[in-house]
VEXSE-104568 format. One record per atom (N, C-alpha, C, O): x, y, z; residue number from 1; atom name. Coordinates in steps of 0.1 Angstrom, whole numbers. Example, Ala and Ser with C-alpha at 12.3 -4.5 7.8 and 13.67 -1.06 7.14 Angstrom:
! residues 2
(r (132 -57 78) 1 N)
(r (123 -45 78) 1 CA)
(r (132 -33 78) 1 C)
(r (142 -33 85) 1 O)
(r (128 -22 71) 2 N)
(r (137 -11 71) 2 CA)
(r (129 0 79) 2 C)
(r (134 11 80) 2 O)
! end
This chain:
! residues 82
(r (855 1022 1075) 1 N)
(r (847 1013 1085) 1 CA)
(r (857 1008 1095) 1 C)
(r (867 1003 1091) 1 O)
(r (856 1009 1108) 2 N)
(r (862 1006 1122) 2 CA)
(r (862 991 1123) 2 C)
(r (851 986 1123) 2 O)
(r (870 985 1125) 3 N)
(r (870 975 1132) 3 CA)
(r (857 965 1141) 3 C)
(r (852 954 1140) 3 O)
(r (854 977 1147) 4 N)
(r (840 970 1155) 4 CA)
(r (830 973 1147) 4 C)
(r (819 968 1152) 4 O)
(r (827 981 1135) 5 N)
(r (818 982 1123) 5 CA)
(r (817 966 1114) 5 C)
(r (807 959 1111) 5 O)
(r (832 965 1111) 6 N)
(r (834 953 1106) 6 CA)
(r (829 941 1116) 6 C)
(r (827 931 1108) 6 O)
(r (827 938 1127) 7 N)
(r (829 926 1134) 7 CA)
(r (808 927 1133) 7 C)
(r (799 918 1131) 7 O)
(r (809 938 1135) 8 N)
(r (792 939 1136) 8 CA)
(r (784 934 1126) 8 C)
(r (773 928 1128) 8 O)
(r (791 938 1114) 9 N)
(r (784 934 1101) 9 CA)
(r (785 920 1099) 9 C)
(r (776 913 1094) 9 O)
(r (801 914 1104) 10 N)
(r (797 901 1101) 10 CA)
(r (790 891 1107) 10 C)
(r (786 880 1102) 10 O)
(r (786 896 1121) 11 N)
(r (775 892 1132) 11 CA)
(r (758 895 1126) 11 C)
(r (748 888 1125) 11 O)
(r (761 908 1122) 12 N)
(r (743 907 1124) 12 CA)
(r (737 903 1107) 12 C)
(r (726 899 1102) 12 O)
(r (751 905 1100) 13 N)
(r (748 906 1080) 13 CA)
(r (761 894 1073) 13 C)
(r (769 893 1063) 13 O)
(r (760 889 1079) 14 N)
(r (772 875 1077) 14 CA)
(r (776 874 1063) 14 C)
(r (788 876 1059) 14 O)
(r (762 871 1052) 15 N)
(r (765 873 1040) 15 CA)
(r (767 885 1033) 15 C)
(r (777 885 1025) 15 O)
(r (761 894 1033) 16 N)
(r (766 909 1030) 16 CA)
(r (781 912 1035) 16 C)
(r (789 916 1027) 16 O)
(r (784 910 1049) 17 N)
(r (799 912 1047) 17 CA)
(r (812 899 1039) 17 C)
(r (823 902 1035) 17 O)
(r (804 886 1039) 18 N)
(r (809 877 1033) 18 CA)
(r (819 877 1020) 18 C)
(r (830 873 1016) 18 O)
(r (802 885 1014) 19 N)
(r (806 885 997) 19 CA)
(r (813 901 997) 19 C)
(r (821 904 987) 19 O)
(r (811 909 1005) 20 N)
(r (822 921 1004) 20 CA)
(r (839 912 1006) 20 C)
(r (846 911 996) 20 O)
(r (841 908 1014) 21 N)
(r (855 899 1015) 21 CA)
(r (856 892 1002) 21 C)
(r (867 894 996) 21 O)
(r (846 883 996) 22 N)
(r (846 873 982) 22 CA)
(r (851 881 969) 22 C)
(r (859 877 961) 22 O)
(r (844 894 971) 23 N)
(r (853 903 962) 23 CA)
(r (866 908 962) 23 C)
(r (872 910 952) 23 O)
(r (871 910 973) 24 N)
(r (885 910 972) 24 CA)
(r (895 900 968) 24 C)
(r (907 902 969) 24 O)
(r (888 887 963) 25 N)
(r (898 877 961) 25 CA)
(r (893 878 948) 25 C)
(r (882 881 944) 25 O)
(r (905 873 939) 26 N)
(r (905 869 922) 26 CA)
(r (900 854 925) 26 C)
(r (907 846 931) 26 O)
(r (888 848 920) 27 N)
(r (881 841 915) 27 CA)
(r (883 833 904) 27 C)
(r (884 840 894) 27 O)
(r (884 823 901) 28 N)
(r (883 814 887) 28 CA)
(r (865 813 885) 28 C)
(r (861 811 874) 28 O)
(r (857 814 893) 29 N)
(r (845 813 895) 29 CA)
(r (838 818 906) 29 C)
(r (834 811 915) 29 O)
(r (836 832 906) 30 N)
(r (830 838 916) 30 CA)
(r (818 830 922) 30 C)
(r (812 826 912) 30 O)
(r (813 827 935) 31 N)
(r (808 821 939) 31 CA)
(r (795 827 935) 31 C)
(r (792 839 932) 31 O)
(r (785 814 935) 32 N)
(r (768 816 931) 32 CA)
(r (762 819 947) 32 C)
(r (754 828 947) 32 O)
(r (763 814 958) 33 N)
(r (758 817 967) 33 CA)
(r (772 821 976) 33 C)
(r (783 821 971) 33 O)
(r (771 824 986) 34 N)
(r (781 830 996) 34 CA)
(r (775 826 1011) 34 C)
(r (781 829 1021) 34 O)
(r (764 818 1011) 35 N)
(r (759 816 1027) 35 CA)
(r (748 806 1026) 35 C)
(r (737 811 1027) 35 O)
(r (748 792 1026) 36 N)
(r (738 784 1025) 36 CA)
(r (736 774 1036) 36 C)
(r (746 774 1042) 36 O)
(r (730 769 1039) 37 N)
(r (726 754 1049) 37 CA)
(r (727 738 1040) 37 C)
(r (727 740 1027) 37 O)
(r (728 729 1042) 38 N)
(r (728 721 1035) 38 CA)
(r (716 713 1042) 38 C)
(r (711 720 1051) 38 O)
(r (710 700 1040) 39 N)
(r (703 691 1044) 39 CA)
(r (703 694 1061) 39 C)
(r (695 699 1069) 39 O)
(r (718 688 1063) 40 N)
(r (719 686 1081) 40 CA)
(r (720 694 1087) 40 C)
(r (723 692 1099) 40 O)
(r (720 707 1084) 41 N)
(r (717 721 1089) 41 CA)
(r (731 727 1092) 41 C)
(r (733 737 1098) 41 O)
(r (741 718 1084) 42 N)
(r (758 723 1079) 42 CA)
(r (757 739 1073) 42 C)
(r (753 741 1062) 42 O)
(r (761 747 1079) 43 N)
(r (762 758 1070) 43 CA)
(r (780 761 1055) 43 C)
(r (792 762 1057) 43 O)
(r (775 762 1048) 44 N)
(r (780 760 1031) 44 CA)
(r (784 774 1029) 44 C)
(r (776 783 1026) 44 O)
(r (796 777 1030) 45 N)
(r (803 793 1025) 45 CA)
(r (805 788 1014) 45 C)
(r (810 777 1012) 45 O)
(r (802 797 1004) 46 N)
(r (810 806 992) 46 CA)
(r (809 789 980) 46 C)
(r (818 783 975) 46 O)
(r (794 786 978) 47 N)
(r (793 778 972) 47 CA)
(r (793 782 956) 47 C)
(r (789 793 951) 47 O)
(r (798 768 947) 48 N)
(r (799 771 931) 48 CA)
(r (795 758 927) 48 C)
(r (798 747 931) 48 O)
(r (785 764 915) 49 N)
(r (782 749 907) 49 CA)
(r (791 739 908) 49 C)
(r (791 728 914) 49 O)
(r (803 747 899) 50 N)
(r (815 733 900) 50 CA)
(r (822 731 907) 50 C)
(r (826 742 912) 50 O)
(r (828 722 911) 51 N)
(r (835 715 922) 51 CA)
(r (853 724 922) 51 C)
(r (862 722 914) 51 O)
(r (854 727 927) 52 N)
(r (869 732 930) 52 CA)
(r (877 730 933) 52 C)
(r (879 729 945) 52 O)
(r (888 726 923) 53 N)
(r (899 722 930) 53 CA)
(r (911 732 932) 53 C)
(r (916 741 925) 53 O)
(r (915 728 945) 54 N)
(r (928 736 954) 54 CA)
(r (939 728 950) 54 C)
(r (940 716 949) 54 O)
(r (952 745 945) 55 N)
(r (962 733 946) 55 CA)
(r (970 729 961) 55 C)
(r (968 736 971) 55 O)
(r (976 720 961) 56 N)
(r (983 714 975) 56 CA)
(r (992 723 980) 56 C)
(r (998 731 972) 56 O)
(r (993 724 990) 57 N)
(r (998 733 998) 57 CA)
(r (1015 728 1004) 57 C)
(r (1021 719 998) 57 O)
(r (1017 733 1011) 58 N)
(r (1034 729 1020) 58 CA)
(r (1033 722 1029) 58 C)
(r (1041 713 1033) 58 O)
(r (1021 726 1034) 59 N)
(r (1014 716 1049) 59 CA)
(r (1006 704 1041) 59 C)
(r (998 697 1048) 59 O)
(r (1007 702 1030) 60 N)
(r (1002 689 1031) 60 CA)
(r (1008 683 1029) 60 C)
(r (1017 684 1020) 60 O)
(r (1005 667 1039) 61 N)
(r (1011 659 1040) 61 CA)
(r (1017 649 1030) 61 C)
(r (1027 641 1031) 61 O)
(r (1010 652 1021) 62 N)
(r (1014 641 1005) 62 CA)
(r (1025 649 1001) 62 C)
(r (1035 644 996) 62 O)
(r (1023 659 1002) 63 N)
(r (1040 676 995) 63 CA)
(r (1049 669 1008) 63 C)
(r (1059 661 1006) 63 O)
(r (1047 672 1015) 64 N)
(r (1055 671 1026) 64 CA)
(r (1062 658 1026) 64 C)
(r (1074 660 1029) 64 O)
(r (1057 644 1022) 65 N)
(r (1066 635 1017) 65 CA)
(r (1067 635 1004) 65 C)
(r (1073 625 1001) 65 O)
(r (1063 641 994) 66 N)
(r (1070 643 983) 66 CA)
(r (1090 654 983) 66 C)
(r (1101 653 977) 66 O)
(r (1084 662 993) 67 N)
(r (1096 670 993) 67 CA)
(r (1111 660 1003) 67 C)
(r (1123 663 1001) 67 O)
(r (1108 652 1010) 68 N)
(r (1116 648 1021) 68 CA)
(r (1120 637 1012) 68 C)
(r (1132 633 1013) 68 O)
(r (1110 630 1002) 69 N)
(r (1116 622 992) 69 CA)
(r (1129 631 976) 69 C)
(r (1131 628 965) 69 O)
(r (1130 636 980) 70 N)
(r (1135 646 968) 70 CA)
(r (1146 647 975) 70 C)
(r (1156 642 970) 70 O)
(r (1146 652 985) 71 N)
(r (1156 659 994) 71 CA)
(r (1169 649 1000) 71 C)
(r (1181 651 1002) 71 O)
(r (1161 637 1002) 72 N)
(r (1169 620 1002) 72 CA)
(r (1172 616 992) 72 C)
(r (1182 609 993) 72 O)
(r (1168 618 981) 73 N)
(r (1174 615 969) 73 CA)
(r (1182 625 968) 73 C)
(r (1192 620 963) 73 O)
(r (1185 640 969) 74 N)
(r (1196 647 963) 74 CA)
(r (1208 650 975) 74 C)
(r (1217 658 975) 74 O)
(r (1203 641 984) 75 N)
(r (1211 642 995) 75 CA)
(r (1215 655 1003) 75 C)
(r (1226 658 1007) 75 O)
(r (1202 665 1006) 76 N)
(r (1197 677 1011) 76 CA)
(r (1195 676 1023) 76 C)
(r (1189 666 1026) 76 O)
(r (1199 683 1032) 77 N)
(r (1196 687 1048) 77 CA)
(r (1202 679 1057) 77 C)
(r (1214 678 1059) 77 O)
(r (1190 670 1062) 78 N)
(r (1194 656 1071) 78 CA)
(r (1200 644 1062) 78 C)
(r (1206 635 1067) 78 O)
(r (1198 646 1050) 79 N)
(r (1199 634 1042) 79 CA)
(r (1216 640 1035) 79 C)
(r (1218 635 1024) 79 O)
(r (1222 646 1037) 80 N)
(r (1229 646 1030) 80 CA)
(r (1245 639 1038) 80 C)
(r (1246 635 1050) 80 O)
(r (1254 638 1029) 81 N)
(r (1263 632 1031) 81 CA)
(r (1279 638 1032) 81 C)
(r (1285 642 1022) 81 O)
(r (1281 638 1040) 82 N)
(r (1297 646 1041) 82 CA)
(r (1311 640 1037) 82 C)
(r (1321 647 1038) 82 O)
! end
């Protein structure tokens, strides 16, 4: 499938190409729907009964001063001492 095959499907078949993408990822809970609306007419990817939690990332900002606190304590980078 070509590139502009791919862009097409996800324009005219949103969820059909969606959940082809959804399968390529390893799942803890493959998703129950892959394309919904909610009340305010929010559209809902890759919904699951239960609630999902992500773990924290590098860019987040609570890691981000967790790490800069560590780093001041072991006297690392800017924080360190000569």
């Amino acid at each position: 499938m070509s590139y502009q095959d791919h862009y097409q499907q996800s324009i005219e078949q949103p969820e059909v190409f969606w959940r082809k993408q959804a399968e390529l990822i390893k799942w803890c809970e493959f998703p129950e729907t892959i394309l919904s609306q909610d009340e305010n007419g929010f559209f809902r990817w890759f919904s699951v009964e239960n609630e999902v939690s992500v773990p924290p990332t590098i860019d987040d900002p609570v890691i981000l001063d967790e790490i800069r606190d560590v780093m001041r304590q072991r006297g690392i980078g800017l924080y360190a001492v000569s």
